[in-house]
VOFIGU-560752 format. One record per atom (N, C-alpha, C): atom name; residue in three letters; residue number from 0; x, y, z. Coordinates in nm, 2 decimals, always signed. Last residue first. Layout:
atomo,residuo,num,c1,c2,c3
CA,ALA,NUM,X,Y,Z
...
END
This chain:
atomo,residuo,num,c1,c2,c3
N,UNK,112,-2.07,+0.33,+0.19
CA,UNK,112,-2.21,+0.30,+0.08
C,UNK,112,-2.28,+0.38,+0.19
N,UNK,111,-1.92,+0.35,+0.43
CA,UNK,111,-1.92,+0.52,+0.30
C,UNK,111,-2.03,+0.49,+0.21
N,UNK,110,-1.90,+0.14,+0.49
CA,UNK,110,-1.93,+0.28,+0.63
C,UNK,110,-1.98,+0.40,+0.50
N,UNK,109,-1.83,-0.07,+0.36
CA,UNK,109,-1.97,-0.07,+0.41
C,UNK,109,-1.99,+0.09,+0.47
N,UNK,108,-1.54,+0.02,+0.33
CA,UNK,108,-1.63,+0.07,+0.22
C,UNK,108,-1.81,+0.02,+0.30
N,UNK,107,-1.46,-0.03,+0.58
CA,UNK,107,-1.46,+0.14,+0.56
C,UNK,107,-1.54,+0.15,+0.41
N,UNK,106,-1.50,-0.32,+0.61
CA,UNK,106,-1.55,-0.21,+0.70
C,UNK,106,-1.56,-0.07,+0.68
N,UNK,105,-1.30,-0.35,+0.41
CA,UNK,105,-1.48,-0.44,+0.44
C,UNK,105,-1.55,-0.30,+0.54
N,UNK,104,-1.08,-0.32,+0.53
CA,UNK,104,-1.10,-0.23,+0.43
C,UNK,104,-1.26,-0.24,+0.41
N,UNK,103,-1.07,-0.42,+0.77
CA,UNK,103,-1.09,-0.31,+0.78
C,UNK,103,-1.15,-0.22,+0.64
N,UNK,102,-1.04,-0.72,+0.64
CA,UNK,102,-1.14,-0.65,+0.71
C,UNK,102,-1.18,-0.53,+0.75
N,UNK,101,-0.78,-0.67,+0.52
CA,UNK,101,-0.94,-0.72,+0.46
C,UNK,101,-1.06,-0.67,+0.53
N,UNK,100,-0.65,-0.65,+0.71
CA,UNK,100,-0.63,-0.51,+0.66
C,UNK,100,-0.76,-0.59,+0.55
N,UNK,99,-0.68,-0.95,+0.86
CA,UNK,99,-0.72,-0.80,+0.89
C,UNK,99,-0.75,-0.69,+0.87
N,UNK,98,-0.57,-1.08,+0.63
CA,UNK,98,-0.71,-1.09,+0.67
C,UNK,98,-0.78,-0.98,+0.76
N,UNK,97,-0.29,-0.99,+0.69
CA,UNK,97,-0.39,-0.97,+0.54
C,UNK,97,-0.54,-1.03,+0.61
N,UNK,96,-0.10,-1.06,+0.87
CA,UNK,96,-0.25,-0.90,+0.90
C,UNK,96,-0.29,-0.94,+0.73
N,UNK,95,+0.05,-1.20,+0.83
CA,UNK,95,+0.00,-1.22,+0.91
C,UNK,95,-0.14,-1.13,+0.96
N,UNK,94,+0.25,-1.11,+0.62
CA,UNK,94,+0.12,-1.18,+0.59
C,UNK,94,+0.01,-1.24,+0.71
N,UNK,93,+0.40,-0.96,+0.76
CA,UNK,93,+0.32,-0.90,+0.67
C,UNK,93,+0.25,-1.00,+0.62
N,UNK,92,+0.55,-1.10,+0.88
CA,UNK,92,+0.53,-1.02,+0.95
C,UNK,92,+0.42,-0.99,+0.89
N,UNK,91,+0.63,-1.36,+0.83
CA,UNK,91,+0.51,-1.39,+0.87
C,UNK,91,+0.45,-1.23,+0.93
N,UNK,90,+0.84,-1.21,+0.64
CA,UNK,90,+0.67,-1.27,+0.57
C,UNK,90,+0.61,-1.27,+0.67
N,UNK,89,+0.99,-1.20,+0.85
CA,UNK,89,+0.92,-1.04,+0.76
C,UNK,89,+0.82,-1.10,+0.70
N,UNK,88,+1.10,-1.42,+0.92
CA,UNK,88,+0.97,-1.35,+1.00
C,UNK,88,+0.93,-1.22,+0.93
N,UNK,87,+1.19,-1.50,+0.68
CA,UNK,87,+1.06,-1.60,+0.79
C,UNK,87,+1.00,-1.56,+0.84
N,UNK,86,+1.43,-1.35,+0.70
CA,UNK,86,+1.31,-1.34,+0.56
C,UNK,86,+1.14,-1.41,+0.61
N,UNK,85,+1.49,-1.17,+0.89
CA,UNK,85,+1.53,-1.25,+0.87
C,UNK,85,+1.41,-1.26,+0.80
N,UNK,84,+1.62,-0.89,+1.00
CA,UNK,84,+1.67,-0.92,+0.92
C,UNK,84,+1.67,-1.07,+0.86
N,UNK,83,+1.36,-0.64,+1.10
CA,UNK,83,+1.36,-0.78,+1.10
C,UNK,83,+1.47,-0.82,+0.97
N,UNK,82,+1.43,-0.33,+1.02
CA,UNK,82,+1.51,-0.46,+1.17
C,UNK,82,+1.46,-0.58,+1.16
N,UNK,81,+1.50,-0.13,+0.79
CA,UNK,81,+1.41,-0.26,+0.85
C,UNK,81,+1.48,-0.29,+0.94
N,UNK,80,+1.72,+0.00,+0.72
CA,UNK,80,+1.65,+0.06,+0.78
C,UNK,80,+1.49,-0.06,+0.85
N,UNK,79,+1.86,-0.14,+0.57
CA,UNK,79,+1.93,-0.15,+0.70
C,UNK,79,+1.80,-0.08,+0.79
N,UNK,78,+1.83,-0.28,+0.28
CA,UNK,78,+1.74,-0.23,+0.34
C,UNK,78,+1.78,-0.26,+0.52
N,UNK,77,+2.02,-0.52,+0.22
CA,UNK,77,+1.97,-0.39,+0.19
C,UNK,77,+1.93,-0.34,+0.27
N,UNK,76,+1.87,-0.72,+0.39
CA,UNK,76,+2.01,-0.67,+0.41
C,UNK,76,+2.04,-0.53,+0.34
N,UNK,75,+1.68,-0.78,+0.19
CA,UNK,75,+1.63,-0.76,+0.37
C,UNK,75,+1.77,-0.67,+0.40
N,UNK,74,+1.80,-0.88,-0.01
CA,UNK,74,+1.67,-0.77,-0.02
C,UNK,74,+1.60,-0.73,+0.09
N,UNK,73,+1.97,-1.04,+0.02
CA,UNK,73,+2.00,-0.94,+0.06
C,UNK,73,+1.92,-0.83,+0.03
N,UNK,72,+1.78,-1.31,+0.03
CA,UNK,72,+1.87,-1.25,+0.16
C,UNK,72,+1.94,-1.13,+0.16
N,UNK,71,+1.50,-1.28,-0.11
CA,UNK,71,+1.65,-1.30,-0.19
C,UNK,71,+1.72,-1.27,-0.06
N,UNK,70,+1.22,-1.31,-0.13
CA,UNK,70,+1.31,-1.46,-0.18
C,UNK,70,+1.44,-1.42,-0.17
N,UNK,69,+1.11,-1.13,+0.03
CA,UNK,69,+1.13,-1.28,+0.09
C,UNK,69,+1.09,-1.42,-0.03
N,UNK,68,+1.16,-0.94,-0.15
CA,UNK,68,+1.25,-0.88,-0.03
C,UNK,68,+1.22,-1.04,+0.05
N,UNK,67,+1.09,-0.98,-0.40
CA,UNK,67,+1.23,-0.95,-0.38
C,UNK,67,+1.30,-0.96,-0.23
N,UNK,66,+0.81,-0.96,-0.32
CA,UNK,66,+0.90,-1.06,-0.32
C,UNK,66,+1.00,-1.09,-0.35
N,UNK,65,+0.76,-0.72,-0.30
CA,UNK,65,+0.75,-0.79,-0.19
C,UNK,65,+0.82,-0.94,-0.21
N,UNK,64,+0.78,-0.52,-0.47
CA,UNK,64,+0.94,-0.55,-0.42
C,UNK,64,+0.90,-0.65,-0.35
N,UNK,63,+0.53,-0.51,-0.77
CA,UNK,63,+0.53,-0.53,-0.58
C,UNK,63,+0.66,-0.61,-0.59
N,UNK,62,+0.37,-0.58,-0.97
CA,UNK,62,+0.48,-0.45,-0.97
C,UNK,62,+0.54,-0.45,-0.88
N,UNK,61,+0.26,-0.87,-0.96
CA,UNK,61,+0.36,-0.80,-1.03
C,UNK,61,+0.44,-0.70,-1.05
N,UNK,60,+0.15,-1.01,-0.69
CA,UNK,60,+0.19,-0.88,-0.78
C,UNK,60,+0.25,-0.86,-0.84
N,UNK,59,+0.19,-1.22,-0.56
CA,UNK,59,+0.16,-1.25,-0.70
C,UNK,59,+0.12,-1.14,-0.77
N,UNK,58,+0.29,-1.20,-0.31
CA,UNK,58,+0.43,-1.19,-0.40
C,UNK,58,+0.36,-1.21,-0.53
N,UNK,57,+0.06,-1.15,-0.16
CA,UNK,57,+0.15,-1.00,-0.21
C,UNK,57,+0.22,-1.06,-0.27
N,UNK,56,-0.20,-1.37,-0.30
CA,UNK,56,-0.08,-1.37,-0.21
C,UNK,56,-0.03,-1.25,-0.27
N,UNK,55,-0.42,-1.35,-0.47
CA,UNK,55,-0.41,-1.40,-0.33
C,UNK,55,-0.32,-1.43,-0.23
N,UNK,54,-0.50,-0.98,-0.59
CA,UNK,54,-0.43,-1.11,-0.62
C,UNK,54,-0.48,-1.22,-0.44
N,UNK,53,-0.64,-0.83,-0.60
CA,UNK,53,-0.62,-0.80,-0.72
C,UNK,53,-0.57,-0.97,-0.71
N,UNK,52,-0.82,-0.73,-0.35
CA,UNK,52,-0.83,-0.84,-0.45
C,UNK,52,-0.80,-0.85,-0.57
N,UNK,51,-0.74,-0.54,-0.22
CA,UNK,51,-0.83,-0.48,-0.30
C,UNK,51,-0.89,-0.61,-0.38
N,UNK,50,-0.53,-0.68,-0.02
CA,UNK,50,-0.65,-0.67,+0.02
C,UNK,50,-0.79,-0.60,-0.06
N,UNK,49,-0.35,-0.77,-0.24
CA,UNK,49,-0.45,-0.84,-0.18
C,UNK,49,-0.58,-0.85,-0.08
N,UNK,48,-0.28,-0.45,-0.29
CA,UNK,48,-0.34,-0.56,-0.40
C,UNK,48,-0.39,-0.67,-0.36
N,UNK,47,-0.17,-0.42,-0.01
CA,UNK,47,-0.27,-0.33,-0.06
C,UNK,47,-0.33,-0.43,-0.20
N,UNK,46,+0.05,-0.54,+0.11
CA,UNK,46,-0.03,-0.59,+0.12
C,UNK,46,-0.20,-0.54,+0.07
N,UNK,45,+0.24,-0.36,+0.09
CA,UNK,45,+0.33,-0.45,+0.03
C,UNK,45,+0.14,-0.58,+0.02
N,UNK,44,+0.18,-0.16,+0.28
CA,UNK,44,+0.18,-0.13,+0.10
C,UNK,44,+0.19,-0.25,+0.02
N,UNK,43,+0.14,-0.25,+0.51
CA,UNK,43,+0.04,-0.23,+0.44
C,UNK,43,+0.04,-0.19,+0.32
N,UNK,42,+0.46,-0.32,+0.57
CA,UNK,42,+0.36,-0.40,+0.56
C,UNK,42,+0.20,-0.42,+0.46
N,UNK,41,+0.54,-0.03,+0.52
CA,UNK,41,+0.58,-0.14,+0.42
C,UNK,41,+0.45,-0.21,+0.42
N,UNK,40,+0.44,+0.05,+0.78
CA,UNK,40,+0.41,+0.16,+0.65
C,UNK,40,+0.41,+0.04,+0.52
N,UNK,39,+0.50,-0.06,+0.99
CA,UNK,39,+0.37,-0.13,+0.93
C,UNK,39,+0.35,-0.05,+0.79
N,UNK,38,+0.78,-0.03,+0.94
CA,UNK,38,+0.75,-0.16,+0.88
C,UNK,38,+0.60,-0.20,+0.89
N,UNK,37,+0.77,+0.26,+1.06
CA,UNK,37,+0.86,+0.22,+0.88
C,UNK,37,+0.79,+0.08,+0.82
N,UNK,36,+0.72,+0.23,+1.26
CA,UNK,36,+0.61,+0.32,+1.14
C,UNK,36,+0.65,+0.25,+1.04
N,UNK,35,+0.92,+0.13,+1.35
CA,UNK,35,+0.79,+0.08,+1.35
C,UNK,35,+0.71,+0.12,+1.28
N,UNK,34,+1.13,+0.29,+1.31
CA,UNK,34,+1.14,+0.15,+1.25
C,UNK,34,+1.03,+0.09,+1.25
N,UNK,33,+1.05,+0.65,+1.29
CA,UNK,33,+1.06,+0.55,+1.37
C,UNK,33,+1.10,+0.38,+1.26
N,UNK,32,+0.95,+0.80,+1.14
CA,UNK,32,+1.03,+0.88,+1.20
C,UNK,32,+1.11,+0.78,+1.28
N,UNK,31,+0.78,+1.00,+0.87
CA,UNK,31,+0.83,+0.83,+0.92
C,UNK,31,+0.97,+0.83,+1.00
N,UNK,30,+0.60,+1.20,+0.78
CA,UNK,30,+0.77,+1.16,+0.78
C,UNK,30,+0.73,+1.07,+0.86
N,UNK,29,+0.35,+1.20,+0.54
CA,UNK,29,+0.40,+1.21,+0.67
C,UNK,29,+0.53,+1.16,+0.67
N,UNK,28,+0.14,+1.41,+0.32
CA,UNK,28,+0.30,+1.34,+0.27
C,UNK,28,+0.32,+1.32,+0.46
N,UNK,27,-0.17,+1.37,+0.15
CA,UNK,27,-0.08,+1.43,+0.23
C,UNK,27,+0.05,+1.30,+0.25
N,UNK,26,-0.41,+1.46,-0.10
CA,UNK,26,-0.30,+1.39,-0.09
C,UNK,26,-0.23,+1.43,+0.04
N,UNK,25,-0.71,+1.52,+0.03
CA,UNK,25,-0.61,+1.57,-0.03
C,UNK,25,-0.48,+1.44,-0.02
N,UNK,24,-0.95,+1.25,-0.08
CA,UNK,24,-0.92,+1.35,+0.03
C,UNK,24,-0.76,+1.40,-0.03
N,UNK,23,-1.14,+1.10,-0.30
CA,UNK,23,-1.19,+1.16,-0.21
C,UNK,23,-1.07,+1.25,-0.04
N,UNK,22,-1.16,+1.29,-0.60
CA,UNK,22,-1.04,+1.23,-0.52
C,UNK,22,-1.10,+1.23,-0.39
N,UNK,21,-1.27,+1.48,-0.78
CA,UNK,21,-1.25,+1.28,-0.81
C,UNK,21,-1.21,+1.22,-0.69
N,UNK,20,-1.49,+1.70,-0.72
CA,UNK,20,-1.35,+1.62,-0.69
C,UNK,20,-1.36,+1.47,-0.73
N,UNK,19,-1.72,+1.84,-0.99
CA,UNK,19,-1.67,+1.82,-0.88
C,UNK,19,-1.55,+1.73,-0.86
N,UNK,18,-1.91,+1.77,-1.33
CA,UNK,18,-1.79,+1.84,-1.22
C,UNK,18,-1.84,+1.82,-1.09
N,UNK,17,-1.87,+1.69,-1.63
CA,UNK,17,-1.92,+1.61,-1.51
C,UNK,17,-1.84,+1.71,-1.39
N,UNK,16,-1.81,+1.62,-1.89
CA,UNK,16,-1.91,+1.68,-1.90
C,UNK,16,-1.98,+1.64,-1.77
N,UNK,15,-1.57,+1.45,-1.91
CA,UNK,15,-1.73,+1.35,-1.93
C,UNK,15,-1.81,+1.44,-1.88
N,UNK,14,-1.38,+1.57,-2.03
CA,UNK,14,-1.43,+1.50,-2.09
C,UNK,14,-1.54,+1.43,-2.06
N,UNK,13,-1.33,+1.78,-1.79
CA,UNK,13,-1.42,+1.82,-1.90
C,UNK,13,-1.47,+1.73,-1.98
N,UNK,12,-1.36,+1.58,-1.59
CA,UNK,12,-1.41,+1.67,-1.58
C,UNK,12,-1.51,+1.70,-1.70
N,UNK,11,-1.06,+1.55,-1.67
CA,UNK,11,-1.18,+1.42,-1.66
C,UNK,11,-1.29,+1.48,-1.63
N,UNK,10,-0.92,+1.74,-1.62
CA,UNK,10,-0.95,+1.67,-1.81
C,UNK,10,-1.06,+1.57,-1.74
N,UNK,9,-0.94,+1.83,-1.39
CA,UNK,9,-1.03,+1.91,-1.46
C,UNK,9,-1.03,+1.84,-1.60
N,UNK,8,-0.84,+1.57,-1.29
CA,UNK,8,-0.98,+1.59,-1.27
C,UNK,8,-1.00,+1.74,-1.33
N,UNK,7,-0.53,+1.63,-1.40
CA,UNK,7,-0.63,+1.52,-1.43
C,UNK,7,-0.77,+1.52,-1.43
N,UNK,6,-0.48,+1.86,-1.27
CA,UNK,6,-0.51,+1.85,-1.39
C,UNK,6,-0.55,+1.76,-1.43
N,UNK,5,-0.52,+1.79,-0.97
CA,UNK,5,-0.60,+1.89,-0.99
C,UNK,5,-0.58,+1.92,-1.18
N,UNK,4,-0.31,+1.57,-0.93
CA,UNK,4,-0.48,+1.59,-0.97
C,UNK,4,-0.56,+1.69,-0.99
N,UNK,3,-0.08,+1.73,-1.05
CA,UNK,3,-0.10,+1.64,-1.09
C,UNK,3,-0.32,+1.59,-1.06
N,UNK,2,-0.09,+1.95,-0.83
CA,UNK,2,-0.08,+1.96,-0.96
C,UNK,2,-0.15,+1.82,-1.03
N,UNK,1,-0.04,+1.73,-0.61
CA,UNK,1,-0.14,+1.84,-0.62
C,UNK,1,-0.21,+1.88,-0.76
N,UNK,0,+0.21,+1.63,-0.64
CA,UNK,0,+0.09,+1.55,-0.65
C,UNK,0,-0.04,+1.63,-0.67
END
């Protein structure tokens, strides 16, 4: 990943005749070590395009497993490393914080304008 921005932002750089970091903080990688980490990790990925406002619901992403995983029964079953194995409550798991993770995001871009 390093590589990867650090050649991007020197072509974006040179091409608009503009310097300094594009990025505002290094990439870092954490292990996930637990089932909890695991499912707010999900949660908030599966809920990142709604809260940027790309869409109004996570399953009207297009690129997003999220709705693989609460239309199909074994798109939970798969996935052994989740513990809610029932599709009812993984949605209400993760759509139950979208107004939240709205809010916070509301909150960290007011903090940086």
């Amino acid at each position: 990943m390093n590589n990867i921005e650090n050649s991007y932002s020197r072509y974006f750089n040179t091409f608009n005749r503009r310097k300094g970091p594009l990025w505002q903080s290094q990439f870092r990688a954490v292990i996930v070590e637990d089932n909890e980490t695991l499912l707010h990790i999900h949660r908030y990925i599966h809920l990142n395009p709604t809260t940027s406002g790309f869409v109004e619901k996570p399953e009207e992403w297009e690129w997003s497993s999220y709705k693989y995983f609460i239309t199909e029964k074994r798109g939970l079953a798969e996935h052994k490393e989740i513990s809610i194995n029932s599709i009812g409550r993984y949605k209400r798991f993760v759509e139950n914080q979208i107004d939240y993770q709205k809010t916070i995001k509301g909150i960290r871009r007011s903090l940086l304008e």
